[in-house]
N, C-alpha and C positions, 0 to 999 in steps of 0.2 A: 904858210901855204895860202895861195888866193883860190877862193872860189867861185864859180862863176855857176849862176845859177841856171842859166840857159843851157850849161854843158851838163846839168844834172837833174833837177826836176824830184828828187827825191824825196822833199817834205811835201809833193803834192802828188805820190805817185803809195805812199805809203799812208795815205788821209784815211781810208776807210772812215765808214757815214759818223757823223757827229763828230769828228776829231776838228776840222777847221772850223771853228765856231766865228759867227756873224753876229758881231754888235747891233743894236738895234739902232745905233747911231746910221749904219751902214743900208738897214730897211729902209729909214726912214730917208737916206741920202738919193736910196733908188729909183722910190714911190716918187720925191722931187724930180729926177732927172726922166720919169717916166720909163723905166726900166722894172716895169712889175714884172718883167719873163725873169729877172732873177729872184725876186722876190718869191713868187711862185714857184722857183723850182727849190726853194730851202727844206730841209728834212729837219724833225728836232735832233738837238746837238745835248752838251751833256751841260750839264747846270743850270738849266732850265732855257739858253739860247738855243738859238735855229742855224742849221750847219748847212756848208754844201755839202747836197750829193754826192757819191761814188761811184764812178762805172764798175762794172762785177767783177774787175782786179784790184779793185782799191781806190785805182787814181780818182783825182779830184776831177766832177765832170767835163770842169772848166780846163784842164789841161789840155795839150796839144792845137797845133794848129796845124795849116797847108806846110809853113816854113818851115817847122821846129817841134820836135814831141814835147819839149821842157817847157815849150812860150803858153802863155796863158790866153786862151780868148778875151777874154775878161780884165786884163790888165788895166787898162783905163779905169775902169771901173771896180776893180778888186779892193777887196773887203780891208778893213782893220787890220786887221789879223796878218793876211798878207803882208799889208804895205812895212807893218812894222816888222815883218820877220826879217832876222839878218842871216844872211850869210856868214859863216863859219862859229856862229855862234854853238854855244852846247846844243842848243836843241836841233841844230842844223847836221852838228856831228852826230848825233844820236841820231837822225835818219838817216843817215850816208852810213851808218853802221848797218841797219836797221835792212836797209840797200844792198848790203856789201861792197859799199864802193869805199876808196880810201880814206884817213881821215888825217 
């Protein structure tokens, strides 16, 4: 099965605070590109990193746009953590559980 992550959104809708954790690689990449409004908006995360945010269902702040509730605002610029998340991988299927959506 292919997954498409635009049609799901589910490892970003099930983040609750500290769960996507932000490398400090990814601080420091922001503060260069002058993007301190992400930097600022980090919450601490668990192991001693700095996460994004939650809106008060879970999702990841940075979720949804105009086009798409799955698209990221932030894409351009999205963290580590993100970029290297896969699709359909175990931890992909374990939100899509997590979701109820199929797997």
């Amino acid at each position: 099965m292919r997954y498409d992550c635009l049609s799901c959104g589910a490892c970003c809708r099930t983040a609750h605070d500290g769960r996507i954790l932000v490398p400090a690689e990814d601080i420091v990449r922001w503060k260069r590109l002058g993007r301190t409004d992400l930097v600022d908006a980090l919450v601490p995360g668990h192991f001693s990193e700095m996460a994004f945010a939650c809106q008060p269902d879970g999702a990841c702040v940075h979720l949804g746009t105009i086009d798409n509730p799955n698209a990221c605002r932030i894409y351009e610029h999205r963290g580590i953590t993100c970029r290297e998340f896969e699709a359909g991988s175990w931890q992909c299927l374990e939100f899509r559980r997590e979701a109820g959506l199929p797997t």
